[in-house]
C-alpha positions as a printed Julia matrix, in Angstrom:
107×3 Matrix{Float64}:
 101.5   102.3   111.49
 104.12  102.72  108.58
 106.33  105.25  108.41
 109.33  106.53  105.96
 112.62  107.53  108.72
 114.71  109.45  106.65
 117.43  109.52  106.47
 119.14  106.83  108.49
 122.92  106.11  109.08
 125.02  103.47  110.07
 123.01  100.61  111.67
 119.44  102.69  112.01
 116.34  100.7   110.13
 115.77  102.25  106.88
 113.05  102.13  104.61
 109.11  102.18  104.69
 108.19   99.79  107.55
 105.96   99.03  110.07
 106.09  100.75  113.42
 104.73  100.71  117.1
 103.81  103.97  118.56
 104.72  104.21  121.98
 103.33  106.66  123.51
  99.96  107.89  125.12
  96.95  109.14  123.56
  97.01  112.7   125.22
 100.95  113.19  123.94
  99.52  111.97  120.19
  96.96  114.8   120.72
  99.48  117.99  121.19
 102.67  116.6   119.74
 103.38  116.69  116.37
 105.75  113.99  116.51
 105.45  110.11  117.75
 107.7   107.94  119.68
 108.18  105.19  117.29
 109.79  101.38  117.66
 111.09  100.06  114.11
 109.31   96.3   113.15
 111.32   94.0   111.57
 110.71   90.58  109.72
 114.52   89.67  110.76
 114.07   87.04  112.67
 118.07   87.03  114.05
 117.29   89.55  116.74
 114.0    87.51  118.38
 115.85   86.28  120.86
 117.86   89.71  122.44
 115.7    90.66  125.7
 116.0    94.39  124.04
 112.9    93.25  121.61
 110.15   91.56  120.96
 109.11   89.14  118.47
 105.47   89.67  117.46
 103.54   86.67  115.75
 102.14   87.09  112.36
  98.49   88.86  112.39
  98.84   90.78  115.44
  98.87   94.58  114.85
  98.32   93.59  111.55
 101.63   92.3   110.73
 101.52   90.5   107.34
 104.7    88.28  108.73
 106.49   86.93  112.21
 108.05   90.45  112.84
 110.7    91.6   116.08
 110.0    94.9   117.32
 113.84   96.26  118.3
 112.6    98.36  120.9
 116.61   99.37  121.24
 116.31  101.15  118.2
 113.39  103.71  119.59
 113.25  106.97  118.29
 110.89  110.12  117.32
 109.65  110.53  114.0
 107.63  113.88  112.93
 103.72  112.56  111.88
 104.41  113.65  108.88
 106.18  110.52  108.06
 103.21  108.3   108.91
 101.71  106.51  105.76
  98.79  104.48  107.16
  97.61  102.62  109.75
  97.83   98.84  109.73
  96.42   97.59  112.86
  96.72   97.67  116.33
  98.66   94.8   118.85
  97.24   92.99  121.58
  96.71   94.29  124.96
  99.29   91.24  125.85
 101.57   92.29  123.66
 101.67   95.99  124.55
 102.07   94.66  128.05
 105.13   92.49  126.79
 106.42   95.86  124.8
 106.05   98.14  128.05
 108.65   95.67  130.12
 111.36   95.06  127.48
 111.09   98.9   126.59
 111.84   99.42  130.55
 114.65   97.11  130.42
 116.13   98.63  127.16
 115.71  102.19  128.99
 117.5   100.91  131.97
 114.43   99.83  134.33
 113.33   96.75  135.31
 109.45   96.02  135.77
């Protein structure tokens, strides 16, 4: 997906961008927000074990991206502009274990 999170301060991703919705189908259904993790095409953070780089063409990703799964947060659907693809059950899997480990739990 791509969303608009406005407004941001301080360090927060701004900006229309690619995201990752994280979370399950049947909380998409009744909520009318999203979790959402920020994509970006900065390579600098690749290497932090709080995200994940994703390789260009998964999800849809017109570039290498870095999803900073540190920088999580929940975004009404309102904000969502289209969607651009979906990642690789290896990558979600990937996702799932450095989200536990920026949340505090190891897999």
């Amino acid at each position: 997906m791509v969303s608009r999170p406005h407004p941001t301060q301080g360090s927060e991703q701004a900006g229309t961008r690619p995201i990752i919705i994280f979370q399950n189908d049947l909380v998409s259904q009744f909520s009318t927000t999203t979790i959402a993790i920020p994509i970006t095409t900065n390579q600098r953070r690749a290497a932090l074990p709080i995200c994940l780089p994703i390789e260009q063409g998964n999800g849809g990703l017109s570039q290498d991206s870095v999803a900073l799964c540190f920088q999580m947060r929940v975004l009404d659907k309102t904000r969502l502009i289209r969607k651009i693809g979906q990642l690789s059950p290896e990558i979600i899997s990937q996702l799932e274990d450095v989200v536990l480990l920026t949340l505090g739990y190891e897999s």
